[in-house]
C-alpha positions, 0 to 999 in steps of 0.5 A: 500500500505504501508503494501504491501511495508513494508512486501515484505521488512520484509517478512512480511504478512497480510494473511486476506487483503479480510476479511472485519473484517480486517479493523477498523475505527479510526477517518477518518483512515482505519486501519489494524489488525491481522496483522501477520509474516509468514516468512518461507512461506511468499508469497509477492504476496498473499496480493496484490490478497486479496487486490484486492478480497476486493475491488472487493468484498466488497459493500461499494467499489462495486469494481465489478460493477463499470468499474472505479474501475475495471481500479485499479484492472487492474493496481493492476495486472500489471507488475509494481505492482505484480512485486514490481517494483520501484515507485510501490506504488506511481503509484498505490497511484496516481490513480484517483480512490484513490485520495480523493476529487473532486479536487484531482481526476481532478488534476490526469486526468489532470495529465494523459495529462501531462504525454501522452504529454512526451510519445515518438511516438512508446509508445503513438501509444502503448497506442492508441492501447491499449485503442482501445481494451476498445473503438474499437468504437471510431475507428470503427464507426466514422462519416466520414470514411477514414478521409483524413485531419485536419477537418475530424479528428476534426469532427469525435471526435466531432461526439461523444462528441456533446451533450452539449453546454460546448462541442460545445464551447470546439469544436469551442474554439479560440485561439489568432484567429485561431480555434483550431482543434482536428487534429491527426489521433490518435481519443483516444490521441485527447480524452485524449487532449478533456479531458485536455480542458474541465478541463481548460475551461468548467466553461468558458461555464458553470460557475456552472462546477467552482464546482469541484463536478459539473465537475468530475460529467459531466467528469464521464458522458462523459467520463465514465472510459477512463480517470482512463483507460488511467492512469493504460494504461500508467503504463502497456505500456510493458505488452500487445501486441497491434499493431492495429489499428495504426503502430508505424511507422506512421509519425506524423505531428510534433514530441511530447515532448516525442520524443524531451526527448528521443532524447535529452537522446540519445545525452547524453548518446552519449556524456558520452560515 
């Protein structure tokens, strides 16, 4: 990534990032060689798809064969990436699939709640369609049709994560005793909130999930590719169409952060002006 960076600014380019002899092994640090200058036909570009070839291609990453990495390759197309956007290089750094150890990786899942929490009501609705287009299933195939209320809600999300005492403790958690219900209409947003409890609470119902190996592993069992999913969604929330199967005019029980923030922002532009 810093190569990237540094050779958009310099004019700067590799012209082998898909060569696998253009990576060596010093200590614990991959680093590049042939490292060239093409100034008059420099192609900002052309690096980031050599890139993208390699982790696609080479057998040690498998980008090909695994859905987690093909969330990176996703956002390493997007917008904010081919377009060098501003804080690039930062969002593609923070992805789970780049993050290093166990510890690292849950801290970026539970980053994503975090950052879905401050999305205004028409982004988050964006979102949820979007992650439709990857899991229509959540949607389309719950077990109570036409959900009318709170609990039907909460039972249609269980009906998929039911499998293991940890996720019937997390179903029926309590807190200052009142049973916490996985209420919004939104199934993929209340996944994303599923995800954030068990990072929080699972080694509760199973003291071995306290190993941050043990509990990325039962993460990766359950939730597959969703969460790495959702973090490349939020980075791309202006590249793709996707109005179904929610409406952004869907009124929400209660507003979220996101829309406390923006509307606080337009009272002080308001203000300024």
């Amino acid at each position: 990534m810093d190569l990237l960076e540094y050779g958009r600014a310099r004019s700067v380019t590799h012209g082998g990032l898909a060569n696998p002899g253009s990576y060596v092994l010093s200590g614990q640090t991959v680093k590049l060689i042939n490292v060239g200058r093409e100034v008059d036909s420099h192609d900002a570009t052309r690096d980031q798809m050599e890139l993208r070839q390699f982790i696609n291609t080479n057998p040690y990453l498998n980008g090909n064969a695994s859905a987690e990495w093909g969330t990176l390759d996703m956002l390493l197309e997007s917008r904010l990436v081919t377009n060098f956007s501003r804080g690039w290089k930062n969002v593609v750094v923070g992805h789970p699939m780049l993050s290093g150890s166990a510890e690292d990786i849950i801290a970026a899942f539970d980053g994503v709640n975090t950052s879905v929490e401050q999305l205004t009501l028409v982004k988050a609705t964006k979102l949820a369609n979007l992650l439709y287009t990857e899991f229509p299933h959540f949607h389309d195939r719950p077990l109570i049709p036409n959900p009318q209320g709170p609990n039907d809600y909460h039972e249609n999300l269980r009906f998929y994560f039911r499998r293991t005492r940890v996720f019937n403790r997390l179903f029926n958690n309590y807190y200052d005793g009142v049973k916490q219900l996985y209420q919004g209409d939104k199934i993929y947003l209340e996944i994303i909130r599923l995800v954030r409890n068990c990072i929080h609470h699972a080694a509760k119902y199973d003291e071995r999930l306290a190993d941050s190996e043990r509990l990325l592993t039962m993460m990766r069992e359950n939730f597959t590719h969703y969460i790495s999913l959702t973090y490349s969604f939020l980075h791309m929330l202006n590249d793709k169409d996707a109005d179904y199967p929610y409406k952004s005019n869907d009124k929400p029980s209660t507003p979220s952060i996101g829309d406390y923030l923006d509307l606080a922002m337009k009272r002080t532009r308001r203000g300024r002006g």
